[in-house]
N, C-alpha and C positions, 0 to 999 in steps of 0.2 A: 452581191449575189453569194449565196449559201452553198450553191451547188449548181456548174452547167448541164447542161446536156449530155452534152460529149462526155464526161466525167460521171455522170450519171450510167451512162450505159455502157463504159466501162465496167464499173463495179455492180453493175446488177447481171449484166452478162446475156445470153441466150439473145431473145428476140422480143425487148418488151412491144406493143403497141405503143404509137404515138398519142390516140386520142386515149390511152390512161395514164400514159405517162405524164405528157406535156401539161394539162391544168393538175396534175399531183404536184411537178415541180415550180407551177406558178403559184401556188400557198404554199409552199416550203420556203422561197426565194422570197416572197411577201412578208412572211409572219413566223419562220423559224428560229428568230433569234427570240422567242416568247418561250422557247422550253429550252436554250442553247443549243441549237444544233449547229451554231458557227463553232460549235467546238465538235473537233475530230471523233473525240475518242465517243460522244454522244448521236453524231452523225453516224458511225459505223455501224452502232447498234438497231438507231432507228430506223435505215431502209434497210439492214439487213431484214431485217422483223420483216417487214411492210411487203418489203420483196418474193417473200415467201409467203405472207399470207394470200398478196394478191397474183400469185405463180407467175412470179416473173415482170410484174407489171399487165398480163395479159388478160386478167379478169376484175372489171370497177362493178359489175349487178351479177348475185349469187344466180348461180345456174339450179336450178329445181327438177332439173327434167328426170329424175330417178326412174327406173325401173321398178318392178314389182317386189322385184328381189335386193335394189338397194333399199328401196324404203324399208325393208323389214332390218336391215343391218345398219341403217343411220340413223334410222328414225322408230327402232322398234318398239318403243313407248308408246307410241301412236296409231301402230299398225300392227297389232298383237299376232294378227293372223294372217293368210296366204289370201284370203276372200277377202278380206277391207285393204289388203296394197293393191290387190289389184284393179279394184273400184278406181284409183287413182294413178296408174301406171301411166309413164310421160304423161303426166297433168299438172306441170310445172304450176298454175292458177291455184290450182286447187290443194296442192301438197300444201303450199307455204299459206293458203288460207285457214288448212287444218294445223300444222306444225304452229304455227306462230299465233294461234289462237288464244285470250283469254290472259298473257301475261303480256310484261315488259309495256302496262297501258294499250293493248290493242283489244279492238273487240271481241264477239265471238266469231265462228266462221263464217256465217253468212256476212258477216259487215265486211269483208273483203280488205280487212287491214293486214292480213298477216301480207298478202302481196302487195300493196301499196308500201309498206312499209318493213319489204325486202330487205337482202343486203346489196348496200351501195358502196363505193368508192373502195379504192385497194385495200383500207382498213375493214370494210363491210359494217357501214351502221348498220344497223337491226333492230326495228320494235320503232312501234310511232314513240315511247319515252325520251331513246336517244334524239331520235328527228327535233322532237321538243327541247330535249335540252341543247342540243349542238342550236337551233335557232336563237334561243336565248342569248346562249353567249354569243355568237357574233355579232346580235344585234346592239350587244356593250361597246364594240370597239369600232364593224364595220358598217355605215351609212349605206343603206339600200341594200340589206342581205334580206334575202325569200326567206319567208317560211316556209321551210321546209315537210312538214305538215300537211302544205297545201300545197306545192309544188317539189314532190319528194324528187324526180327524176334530176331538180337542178342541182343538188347536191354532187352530183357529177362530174358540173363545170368548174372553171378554174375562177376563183383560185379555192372554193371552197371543197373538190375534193382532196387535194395536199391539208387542207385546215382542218377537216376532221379527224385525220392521223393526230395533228396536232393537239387538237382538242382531249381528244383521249389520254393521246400523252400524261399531257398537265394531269386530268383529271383523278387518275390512278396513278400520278407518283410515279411514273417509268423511271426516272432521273436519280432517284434513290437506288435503286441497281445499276440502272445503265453509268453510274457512277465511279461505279464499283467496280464496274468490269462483270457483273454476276447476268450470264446469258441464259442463265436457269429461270432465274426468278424474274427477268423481264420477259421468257417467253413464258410463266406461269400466267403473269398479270396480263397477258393480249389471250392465252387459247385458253388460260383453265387450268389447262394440264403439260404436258411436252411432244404434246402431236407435233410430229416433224422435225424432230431437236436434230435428227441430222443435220437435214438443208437448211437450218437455221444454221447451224455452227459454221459450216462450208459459206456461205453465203456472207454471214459475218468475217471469216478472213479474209473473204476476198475483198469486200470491202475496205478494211482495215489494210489489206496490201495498197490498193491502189491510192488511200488517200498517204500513205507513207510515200510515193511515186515508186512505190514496186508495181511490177507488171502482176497482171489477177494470177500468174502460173508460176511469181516469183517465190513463193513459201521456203524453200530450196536457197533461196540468195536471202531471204532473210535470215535462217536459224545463219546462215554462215556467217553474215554480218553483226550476229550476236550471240556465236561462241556457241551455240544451240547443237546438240546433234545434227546432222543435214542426211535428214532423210525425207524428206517432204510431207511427215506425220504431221497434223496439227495438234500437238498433244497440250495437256495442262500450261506448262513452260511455255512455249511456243507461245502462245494464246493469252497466254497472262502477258508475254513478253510483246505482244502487240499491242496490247491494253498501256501499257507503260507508255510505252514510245509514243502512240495518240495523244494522250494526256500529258507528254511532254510537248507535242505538238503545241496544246492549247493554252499554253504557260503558266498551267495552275501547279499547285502540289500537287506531285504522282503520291498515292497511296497505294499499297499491294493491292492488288487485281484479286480478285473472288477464283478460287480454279477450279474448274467442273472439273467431274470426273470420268467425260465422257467424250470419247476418244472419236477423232472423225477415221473412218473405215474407210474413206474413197476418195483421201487427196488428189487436188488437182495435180495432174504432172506434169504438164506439156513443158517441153525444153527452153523454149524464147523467154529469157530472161535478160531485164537490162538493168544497168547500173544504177543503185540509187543516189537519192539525191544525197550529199553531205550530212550526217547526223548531228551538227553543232552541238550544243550542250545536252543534247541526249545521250550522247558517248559515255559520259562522265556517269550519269544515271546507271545507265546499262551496267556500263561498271561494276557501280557501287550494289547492283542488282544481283552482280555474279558472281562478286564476293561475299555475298551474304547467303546468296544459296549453293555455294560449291558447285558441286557436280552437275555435268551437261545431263538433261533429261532433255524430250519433246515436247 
């Protein structure tokens, strides 16, 4: 097993759901060791991502139900004007039949593909393309996987909603940053852009706390246990110094961690903090880590 439960919502925190949790982490614990995510410092990245896209675990099928006034501000491409949003106001059907219209292999709007082939599972496939291509591949490896195609809603159950995170993964290379430690360029290759690089960052340490057996509020007992300033910043240092330690975890070469240059604003602080577990040959790393870059930063 790649990852329990219990361990899981730990590190993701808040209040996920069961029914988007539970078949996410039955294709993870199935098929994760197909992009490494038995290794830490990969694991950290990848649900931190996941966790944020799908809020927390609480949303596996895109909510559509815009207003007049979001349509014009998400979708203002579409909806040039105040008279054609509102033709569509709460008409979750019909946005995602207009919006997803005509690319990513879907029809036009009448053919009613932009909703049939909404976004699903915590990653959010989108566009009958993905649908077709996530069916392909699975049908390489796993006996009696849907077309998804024809039966889009199934891509929801387990283990094939965890397997589409997966999918994507591989498919765009995540592991060539998330290798690195570079939180940038893996949140570039899932949104685009860096919508939400807060709660990604935030959401990635806490991760990265808990699979080190820090408590999620421990950041504070980490910098201390590695010579870090201890102010509960998650800064460059900090962060790159988590990145180390993972990948000391997972017994390959540490190489230098990628270090953004963007600072988490709203550390977690809460006081319960418990002792970690013994650093064995990580000590020695960290070390050789702190001699090489002198001076405590964050």
């Amino acid at each position: 097993m790649i990852l329990s439960k219990a361990q899981a919502l730990k590190m993701i925190g808040g209040k996920p759901l069961a029914s988007v949790l539970t078949p996410f982490l039955d294709g993870v614990n199935a098929y994760g060791n197909r992009v490494g995510l038995e290794r830490p410092h990969i694991l950290a990245m990848f649900i931190s991502q996941i966790a944020h896209e799908s809020g927390g675990f609480r949303l596996d099928t895109e909510n559509l139900n815009y207003s007049a006034d979001g349509l014009r501000v998400t979708f203002g491409k579409y909806f040039k004007t105040i008279q054609s949003a509102n033709e569509y106001h709460r008409k979750p059907r019909q946005i995602a039949n207009r919006v997803y219209a005509n690319r990513m292999e879907n029809g036009n709007e009448a053919s009613g593909d932009g909703w049939k082939f909404r976004g699903r599972t915590p990653m959010q496939c989108t566009g009958k393309y993905n649908y077709r291509k996530f069916s392909a591949w699975c049908r390489t490896f796993a006996q009696g996987a849907p077309d998804f195609r024809k039966e889009p809603d199934k891509i929801n159950d387990a283990p094939w909603s965890g397997l589409f995170a997966i999918w994507y993964w591989q498919t765009n290379n995540m592991n060539k940053h998330a290798d690195k430690g570079d939180i940038e360029m893996v949140t570039r290759g899932i949104n685009g852009g860096l919508n939400g690089y807060a709660d990604r960052l935030k959401r990635y340490d806490r991760a990265a706390l808990v699979l080190l057996n820090f408590e999620p509020s421990g950041l504070k007992m980490f910098q201390k246990s590695e010579g870090l300033t201890v102010d509960g910043v998650s800064g460059p240092a900090t962060r790159g110094r988590l990145h180390l330690a993972l990948k000391a975890l997972s017994g390959r070469p540490v190489a230098p961690p990628v270090i953004d240059d963007v600072f988490l604003e709203d550390p977690i602080d809460t006081p319960a903090f418990t002792k970690p577990a013994p650093r064995g040959k990580y000590g020695a790393i960290a070390a050789l880590f702190a001699a090489l870059f002198g001076r405590k930063r964050t």
